[in-house]
C-alpha positions in Angstrom: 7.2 28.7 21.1 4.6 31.0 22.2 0.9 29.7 22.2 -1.9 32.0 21.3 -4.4 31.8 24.6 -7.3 29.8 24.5 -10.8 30.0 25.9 -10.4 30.9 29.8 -13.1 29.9 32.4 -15.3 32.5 32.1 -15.8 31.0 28.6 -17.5 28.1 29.6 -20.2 28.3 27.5 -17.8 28.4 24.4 -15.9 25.6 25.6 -19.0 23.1 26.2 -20.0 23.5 22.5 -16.0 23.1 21.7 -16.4 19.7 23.1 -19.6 19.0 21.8 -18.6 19.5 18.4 -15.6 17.4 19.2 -17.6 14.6 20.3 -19.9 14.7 16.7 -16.5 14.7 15.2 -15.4 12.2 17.1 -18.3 9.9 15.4 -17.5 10.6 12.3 -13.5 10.6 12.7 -12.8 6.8 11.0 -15.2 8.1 8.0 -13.0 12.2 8.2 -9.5 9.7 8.8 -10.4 7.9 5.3 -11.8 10.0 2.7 -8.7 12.8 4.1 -5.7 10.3 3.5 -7.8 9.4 0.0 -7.6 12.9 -0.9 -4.0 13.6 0.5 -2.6 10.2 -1.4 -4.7 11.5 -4.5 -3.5 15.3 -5.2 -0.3 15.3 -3.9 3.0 14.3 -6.0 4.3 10.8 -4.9 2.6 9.8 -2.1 0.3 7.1 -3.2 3.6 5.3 -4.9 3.1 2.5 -3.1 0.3 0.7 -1.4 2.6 0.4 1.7 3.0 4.4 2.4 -0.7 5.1 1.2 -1.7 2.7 4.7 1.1 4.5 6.4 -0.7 7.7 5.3 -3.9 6.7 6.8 -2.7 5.3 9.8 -0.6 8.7 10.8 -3.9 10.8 9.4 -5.8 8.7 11.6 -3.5 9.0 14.7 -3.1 13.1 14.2 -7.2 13.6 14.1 -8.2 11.2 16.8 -5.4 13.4 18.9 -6.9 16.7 17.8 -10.4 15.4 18.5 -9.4 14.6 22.2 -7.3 17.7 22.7 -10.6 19.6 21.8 -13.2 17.2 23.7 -10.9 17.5 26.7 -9.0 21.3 26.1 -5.8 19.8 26.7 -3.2 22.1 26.1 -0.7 21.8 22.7 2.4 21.7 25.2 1.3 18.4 26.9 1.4 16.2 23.8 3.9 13.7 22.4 3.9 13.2 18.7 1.9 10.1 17.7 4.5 7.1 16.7 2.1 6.7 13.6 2.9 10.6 12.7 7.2 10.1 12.8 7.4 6.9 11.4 5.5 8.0 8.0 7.7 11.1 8.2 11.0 8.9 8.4 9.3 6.7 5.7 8.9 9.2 3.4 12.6 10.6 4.3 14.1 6.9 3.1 12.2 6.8 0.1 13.8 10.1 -1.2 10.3 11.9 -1.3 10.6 15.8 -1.0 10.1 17.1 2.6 7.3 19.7 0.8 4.9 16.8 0.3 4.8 16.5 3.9 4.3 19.6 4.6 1.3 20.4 2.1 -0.5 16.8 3.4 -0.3 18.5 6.8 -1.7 22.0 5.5 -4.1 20.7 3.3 -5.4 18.0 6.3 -5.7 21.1 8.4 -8.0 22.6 5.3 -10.1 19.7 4.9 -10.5 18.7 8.5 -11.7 22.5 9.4 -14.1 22.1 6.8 -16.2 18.9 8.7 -15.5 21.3 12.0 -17.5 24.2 10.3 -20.4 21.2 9.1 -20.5 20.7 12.9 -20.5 24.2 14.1 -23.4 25.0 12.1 -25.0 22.2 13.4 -25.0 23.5 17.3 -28.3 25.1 18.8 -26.9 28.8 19.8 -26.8 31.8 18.6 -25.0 33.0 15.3 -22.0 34.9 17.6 -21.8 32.0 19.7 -20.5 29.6 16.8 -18.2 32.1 15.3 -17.0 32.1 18.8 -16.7 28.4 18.6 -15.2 28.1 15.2 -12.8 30.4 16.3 -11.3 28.7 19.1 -11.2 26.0 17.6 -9.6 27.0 14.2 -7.3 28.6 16.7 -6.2 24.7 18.8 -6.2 23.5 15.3 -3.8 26.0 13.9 -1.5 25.4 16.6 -1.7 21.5 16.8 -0.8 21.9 13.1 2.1 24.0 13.7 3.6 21.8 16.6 3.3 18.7 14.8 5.0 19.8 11.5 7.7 21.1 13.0 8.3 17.9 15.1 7.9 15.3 11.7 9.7 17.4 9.5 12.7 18.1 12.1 12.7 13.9 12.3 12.1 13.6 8.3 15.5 15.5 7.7 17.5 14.1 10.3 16.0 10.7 8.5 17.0 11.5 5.1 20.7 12.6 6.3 21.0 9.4 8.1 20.0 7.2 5.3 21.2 8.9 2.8 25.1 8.6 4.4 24.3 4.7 5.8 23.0 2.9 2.3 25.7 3.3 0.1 25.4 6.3 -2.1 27.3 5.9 -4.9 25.2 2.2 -5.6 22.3 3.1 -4.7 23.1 6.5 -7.1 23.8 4.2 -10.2 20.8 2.3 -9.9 18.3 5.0 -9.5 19.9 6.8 -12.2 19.5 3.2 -14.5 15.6 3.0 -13.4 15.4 6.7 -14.3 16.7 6.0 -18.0 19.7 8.4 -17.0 23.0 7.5 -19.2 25.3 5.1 -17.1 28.1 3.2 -18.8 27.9 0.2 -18.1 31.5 -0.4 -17.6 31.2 2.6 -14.6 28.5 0.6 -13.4 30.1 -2.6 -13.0 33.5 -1.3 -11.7 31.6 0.6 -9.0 29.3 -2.0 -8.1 31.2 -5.5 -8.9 27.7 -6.5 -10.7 27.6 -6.5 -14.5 24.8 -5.4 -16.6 25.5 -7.7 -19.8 23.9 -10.5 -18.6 20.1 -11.9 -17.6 19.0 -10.3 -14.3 15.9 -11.2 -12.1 14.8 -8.2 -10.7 13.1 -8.6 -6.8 11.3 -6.7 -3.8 11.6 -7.6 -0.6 9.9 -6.6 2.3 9.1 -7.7 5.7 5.4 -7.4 7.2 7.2 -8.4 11.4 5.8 -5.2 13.5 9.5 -5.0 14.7 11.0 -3.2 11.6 14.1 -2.2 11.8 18.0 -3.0 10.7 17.8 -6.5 11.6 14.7 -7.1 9.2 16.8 -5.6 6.7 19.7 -7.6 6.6 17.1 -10.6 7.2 15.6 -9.5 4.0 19.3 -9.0 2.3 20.4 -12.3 3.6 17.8 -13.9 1.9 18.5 -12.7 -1.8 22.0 -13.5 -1.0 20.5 -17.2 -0.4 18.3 -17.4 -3.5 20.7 -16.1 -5.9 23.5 -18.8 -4.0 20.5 -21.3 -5.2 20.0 -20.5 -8.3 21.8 -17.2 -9.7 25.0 -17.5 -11.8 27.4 -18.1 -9.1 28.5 -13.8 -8.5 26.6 -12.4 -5.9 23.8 -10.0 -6.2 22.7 -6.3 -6.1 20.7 -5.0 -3.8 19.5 -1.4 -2.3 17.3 -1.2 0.6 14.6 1.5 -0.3 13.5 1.4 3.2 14.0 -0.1 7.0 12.1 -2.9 6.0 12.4 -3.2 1.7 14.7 -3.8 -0.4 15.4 -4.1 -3.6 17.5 -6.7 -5.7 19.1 -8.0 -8.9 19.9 -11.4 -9.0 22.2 -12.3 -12.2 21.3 -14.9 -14.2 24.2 -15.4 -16.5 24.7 -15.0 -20.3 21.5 -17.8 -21.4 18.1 -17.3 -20.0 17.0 -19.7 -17.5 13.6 -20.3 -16.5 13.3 -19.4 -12.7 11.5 -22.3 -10.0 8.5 -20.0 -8.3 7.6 -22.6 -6.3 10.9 -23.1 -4.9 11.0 -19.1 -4.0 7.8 -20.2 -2.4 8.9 -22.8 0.0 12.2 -20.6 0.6 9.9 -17.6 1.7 7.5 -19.7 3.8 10.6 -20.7 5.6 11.4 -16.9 6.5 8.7 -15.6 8.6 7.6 -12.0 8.0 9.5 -12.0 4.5 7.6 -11.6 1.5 8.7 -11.0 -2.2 7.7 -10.5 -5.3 10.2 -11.3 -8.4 10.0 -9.7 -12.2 10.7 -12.0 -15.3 14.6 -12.6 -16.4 15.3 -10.4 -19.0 18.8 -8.8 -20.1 21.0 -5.9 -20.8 20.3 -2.6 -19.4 16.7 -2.3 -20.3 16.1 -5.8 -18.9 17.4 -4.9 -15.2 15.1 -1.9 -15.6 12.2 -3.7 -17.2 12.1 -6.9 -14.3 12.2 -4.3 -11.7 8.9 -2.2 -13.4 7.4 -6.7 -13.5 9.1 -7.2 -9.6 7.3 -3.9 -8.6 3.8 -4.4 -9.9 3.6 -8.0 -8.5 4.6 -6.3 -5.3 1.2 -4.2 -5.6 -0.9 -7.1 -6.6 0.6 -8.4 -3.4 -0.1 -5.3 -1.0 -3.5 -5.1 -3.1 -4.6 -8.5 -2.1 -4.0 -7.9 1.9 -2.3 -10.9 2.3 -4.4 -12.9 0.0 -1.2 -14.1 -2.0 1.4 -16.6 -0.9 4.6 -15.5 0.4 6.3 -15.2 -2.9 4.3 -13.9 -6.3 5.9 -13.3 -9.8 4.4 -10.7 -12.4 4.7 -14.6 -14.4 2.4 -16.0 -12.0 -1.1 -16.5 -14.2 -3.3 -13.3 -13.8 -0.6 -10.9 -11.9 0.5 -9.1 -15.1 -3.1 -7.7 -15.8 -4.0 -7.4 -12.4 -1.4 -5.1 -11.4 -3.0 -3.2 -14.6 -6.3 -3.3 -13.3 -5.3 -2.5 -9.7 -3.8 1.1 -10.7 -7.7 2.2 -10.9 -10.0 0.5 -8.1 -13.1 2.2 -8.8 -13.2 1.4 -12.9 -12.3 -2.0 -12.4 -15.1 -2.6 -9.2 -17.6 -1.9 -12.0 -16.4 -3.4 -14.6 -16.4 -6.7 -12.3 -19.4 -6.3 -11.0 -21.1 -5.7 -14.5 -19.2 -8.9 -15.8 -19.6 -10.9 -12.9 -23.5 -10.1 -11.8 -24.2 -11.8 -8.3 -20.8 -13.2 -8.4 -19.5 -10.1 -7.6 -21.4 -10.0 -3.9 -18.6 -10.3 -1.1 -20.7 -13.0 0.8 -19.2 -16.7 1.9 -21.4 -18.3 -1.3 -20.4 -16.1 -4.0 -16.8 -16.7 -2.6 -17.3 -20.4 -3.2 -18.7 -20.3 -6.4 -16.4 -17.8 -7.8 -13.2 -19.7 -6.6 -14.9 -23.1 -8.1 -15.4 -21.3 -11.7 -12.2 -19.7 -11.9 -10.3 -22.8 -11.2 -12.6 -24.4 -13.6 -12.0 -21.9 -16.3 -8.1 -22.3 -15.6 -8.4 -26.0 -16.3 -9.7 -26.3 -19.7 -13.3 -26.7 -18.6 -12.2 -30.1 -17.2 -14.1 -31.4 -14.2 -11.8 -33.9 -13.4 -8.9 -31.5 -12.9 -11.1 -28.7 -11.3 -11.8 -31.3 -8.7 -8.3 -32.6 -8.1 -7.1 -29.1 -7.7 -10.0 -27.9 -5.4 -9.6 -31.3 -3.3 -13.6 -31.7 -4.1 -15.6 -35.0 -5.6 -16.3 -34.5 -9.4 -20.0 -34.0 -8.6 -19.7 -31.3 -6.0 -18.0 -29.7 -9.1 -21.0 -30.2 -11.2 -23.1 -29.3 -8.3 -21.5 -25.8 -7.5 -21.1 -25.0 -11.5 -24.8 -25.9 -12.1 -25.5 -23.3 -9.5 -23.6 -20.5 -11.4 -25.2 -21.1 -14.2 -29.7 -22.1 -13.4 -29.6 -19.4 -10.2 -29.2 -16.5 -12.2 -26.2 -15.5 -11.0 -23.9 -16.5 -13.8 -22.2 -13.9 -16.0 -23.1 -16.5 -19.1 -23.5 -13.1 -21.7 -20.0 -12.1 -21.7 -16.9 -13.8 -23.5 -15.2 -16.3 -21.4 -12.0 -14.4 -21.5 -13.5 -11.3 -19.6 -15.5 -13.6 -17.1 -12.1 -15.7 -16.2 -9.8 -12.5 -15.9 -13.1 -10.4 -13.7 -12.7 -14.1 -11.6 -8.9 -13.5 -11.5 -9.1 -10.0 -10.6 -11.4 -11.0 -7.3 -8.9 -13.7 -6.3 -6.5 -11.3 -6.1 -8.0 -8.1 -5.0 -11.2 -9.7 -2.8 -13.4 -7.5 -1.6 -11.6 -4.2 -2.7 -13.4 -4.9 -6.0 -16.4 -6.9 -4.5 -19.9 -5.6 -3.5 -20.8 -5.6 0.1 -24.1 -8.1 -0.1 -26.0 -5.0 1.5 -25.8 -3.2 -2.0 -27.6 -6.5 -3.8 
C-alpha cells in the first residue's frame, strides 16, 4: 500500500513541533487511553458486554496511542511497525464472541476522531505562527490517518480469520441451540436433546467459567471444561453436562440437576476452585424447564460481573445466591449512580482509606449477624471489645451513616465489599 509522504528534512521546523506535541500528548496519554475506551465501550453496540472485553478494550486503546505517540515523537515510518499483541488479541476476542466485525471498525474510526481532537488542544497550544500549526496539524492528521488505516486492516484481516476458525472448531450446531434458547428463539426441546444428549426437562445449574493464567489458550479451555465435567460428576444427576466455550479462556455450562431441586454446596465449589489455579466461576440458582436453563444463566452471568467488578476481591467461586450478589450485580450496571448513592448513605465511610476499610468491614459483618457482638467477633477472628471499640467509633466520630434505614446502610456496606474502591472516594476528595 502506498503511503502519502511525510514531512522531509527541509521541514525541520514542522517536525520539532510534531514531536513536541507528541511529547504533551505523551503526558496526558494514560488520562486520552481512559476516557477514549470509556467512550468507545459507551456508544458502540456490544462492546461493554462484559467487564472482561471492556479491560481488553482499554488495554488495546492504550497499546494503539502510546504507538502513535512514539511514531510521532520519533517520525518513525507506518511500514516499520508490528501490530501491538494488545490490538489482535481484542480483535480475535471480539471474533469468538460473535460480535460484528463493524464495531471494530467504528471503535477504530471514532478513536481516530477523538484522539485528533486532544492533538488539535495541543497544536493550539504551540508558540508559532498560525500557518505553522496548520502545518503541524496537518502532518500529523496525515501519520494518524495512515496508522489508522494500517492497523484496521491488520485486526480486521485477524478478526475474520478468527471468527471462521471458531466458528467451524466449537461445535455449531450446539452452540447454535443454545444461543438460540438464551435468545428466547423457539427450540423443541425434543431437537434439543437429540442433538445435544442433554435434556431440558429437568433442574439445571447454569455456570461461567473462566481462567485469569496469562497463558490463555486451548489448554485453559479444556482445563476449564474438565472442571464442570468434575463438579457435575460430584454433584449433578449422574448424565454429563453442557457446555460451550464463548471464548479461549470462558466457557459456559449447564449442569443437570435431575427431576427434584437440590440445594447446591457453594462452599464445596469453593474448595474445588481453590484447588484449580487460574479457574474462577460463578454459578446461577437451580431452576427448571426451558426458562430455568435461560434464567440461571442470566443469575451465573451477573455473579460473573460482580466478580470481574470486584477485581479479584471475591473468592474463587461466587453464586448470584451468595448474600449481596443479586443486588450488587444490579447496582454494578451503573457505577456513577451507585458511587453517590454510597457515599450519601455511607458519609466518611465511604473514604477509600485503610480506617474506613476497617470500620466498614467490622459494621457490615455486624449488621449480617443480627447485631450480635459475640458472632461479629467470632467471624472477624477479633475480642468482643475490639468489636465494641471499632462500632463505638462509627457511631461518636461522626462518621456513621446513623440517619438512614439499616437496610440501605447494610446493602451501601455490601456494595463496597464487593466493588471497593470503584464506588469509594479517594480520601483526597474528603
Amino acid at each position: 500500500m502506498s503511503r502519502a509522504p511525510v514531512a522531509s528534512g527541509s521541514d525541520g521546523d514542522v517536525l520539532a513541533l510534531v514531536s513536541e506535541t507528541a511529547r504533551r500528548l505523551n503526558a496526558r496519554q494514560p488520562r486520552i487511553a481512559r476516557d477514549m475506551s470509556d467512550r468507545l465501550a459507551r456508544e458502540i453496540d456490544r462492546l461493554d458486554v462484559d467487564q472482561h472485553l471492556v479491560e481488553l478494550l482499554h488495554a488495546s486503546v492504550d497499546a494503539n496511542t502510546k504507538t502513535i505517540v512514539h511514531v510521532l515523537t520519533n517520525h518513525i515510518p507506518i511500514d516499520h511497525l508490528q501490530p501491538t499483541t494488545a490490538a489482535v488479541e481484542y480483535a480475535l476476542r471480539l471474533a469468538q464472541r460473535d460480535i460484528p466485525g463493524n464495531s471494530l471498525v467504528r471503535a477504530y474510526h471514532m478513536g481516530q476522531d477523538y484522539f485528533i481532537q486532544r492533538v488539535f488542544e495541543e497544536v493550539q497550544g504551540l508558540d508559532c505562527a498560525a500557518e505553522v500549526k496548520f502545518e503541524v496539524l496537518r502532518h500529523i492528521s496525515q501519520v494518524v490517518y495512515q496508522y489508522i488505516d494500517w492497523i484496521s486492516l491488520y485486526v480486521i484481516d485477524a478478526y475474520s480469520e478468527e471468527r471462521e476458525r471458531w466458528n467451524n472448531a466449537r461445535g455449531n450446531v450446539q452452540s447454535s441451540l443454545v444461543h438460540k434458547i438464551l435468545a428466547q428463539q423457539p427450540v423443541e426441546a425434543s431437537t434439543f436433546e437429540a442433538e445435544t444428549g442433554y435434556r431440558l426437562g429437568q433442574f439445571h445449574l447454569a455456570a461461567v467459567v473462566w481462567s485469569t493464567r496469562p497463558e490463555e489458550g486451548a489448554g485453559d479451555l479444556r482445563a476449564l471444561e474438565e472442571f464442570l465435567r468434575s463438579l457435575a460428576a460430584r454433584w449433578g444427576a449422574g448424565s454429563p453436562p453442557i457446555i460451550t466455550a464463548v471464548d479461549r479462556s470462558t466457557a459456559w455450562g449447564w449442569i443437570p440437576m435431575g427431576r427434584r431441586q437440590r440445594a447446591v454446596d457453594v462452599d464445596e465449589v469453593r474448595r474445588a476452585a481453590e484447588d484449580e489455579p487460574g479457574c474462577r466461576i460463578a454459578l446461577g440458582l437451580p431452576a427448571s424447564g426451558t426458562a430455568g436453563f435461560k434464567r440461571s444463566h442470566e443469575q451465573a452471568q451477573a455473579a460473573r460481573a460482580v466478580a470481574l467488578a470486584s477485581g479479584g476481591r471475591t473468592s474463587p467461586a461466587v453464586s448470584f445466591g451468595d448474600p449481596g450478589v443479586a443486588i450488587v450485580s444490579l447496582l454494578a450496571k451503573d457505577i456513577e449512580s451507585t458511587r453517590l448513592w454510597v457515599s450519601e448513605v455511607l458519609g466518611r465511610l465511604a473514604c477509600d482509606d485503610e480506617n474506613a476499610a476497617v470500620l466498614r468491614e467490622t459494621l457490615r459483618v455486624f449488621l449480617l449477624n443480627g447485631e450480635n457482638y459475640g458472632r461479629t467477633a467470632e467471624e472477624l477472628l477479633l475480642h468482643r471489645n475490639t468489636v465494641k471499640y471499632r462500632l463505638g467509633k462509627v457511631f461518636a466520630d461522626g462518621a456513621s451513616p446513623s440517619t438512614h434505614d439499616r437496610l440501605d446502610v447494610a446493602l451501601a456496606l455490601q456494595v463496597c465489599h464487593f466493588l471497593g474502591p470503584r464506588v469509594l472516594r479517594p480520601t483526597t476528595a474528603v
